[in-house]
C-alpha positions in Angstrom: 0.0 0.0 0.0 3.0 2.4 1.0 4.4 1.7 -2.5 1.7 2.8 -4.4 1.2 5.7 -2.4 4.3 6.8 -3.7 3.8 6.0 -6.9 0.6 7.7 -7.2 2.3 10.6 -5.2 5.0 10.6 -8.6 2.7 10.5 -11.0 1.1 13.7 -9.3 4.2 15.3 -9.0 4.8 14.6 -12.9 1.5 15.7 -13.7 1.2 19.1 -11.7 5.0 19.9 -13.3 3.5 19.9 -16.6 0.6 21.5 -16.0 2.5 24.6 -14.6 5.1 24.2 -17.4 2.5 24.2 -20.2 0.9 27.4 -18.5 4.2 29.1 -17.8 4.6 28.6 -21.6 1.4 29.9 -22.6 1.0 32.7 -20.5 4.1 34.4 -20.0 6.4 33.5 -23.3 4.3 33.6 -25.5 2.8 37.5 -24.5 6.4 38.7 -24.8 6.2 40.6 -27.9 8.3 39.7 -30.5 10.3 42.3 -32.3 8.5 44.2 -34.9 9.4 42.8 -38.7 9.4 44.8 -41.1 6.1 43.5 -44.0 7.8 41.4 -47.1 7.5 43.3 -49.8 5.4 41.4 -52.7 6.9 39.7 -55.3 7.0 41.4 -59.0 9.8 43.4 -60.9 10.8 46.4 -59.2 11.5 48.9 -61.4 13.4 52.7 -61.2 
């Protein structure tokens, strides 16, 4: 019984890492904004 106390204790562990992970990701990464890029230019001869 002590055994799989700990395993189940493990498996929570493993789970609540990557559920903060996966939120750490979405949250505060991904709302860092990116540096501004300049628009491509569309294709076509570009005369002067």
């Amino acid at each position: 019984m002590e055994t799989f106390l700990e395993f189940l204790r493990e498996v929570l562990k493993g789970i609540v890492r990557e559920v903060s992970a996966y939120f750490f990701r979405k949250y505060i990464l991904e709302n860092k904004k990116t540096t501004l890029r300049r628009r491509k230019q569309k294709g076509g001869s570009h005369k002067k």
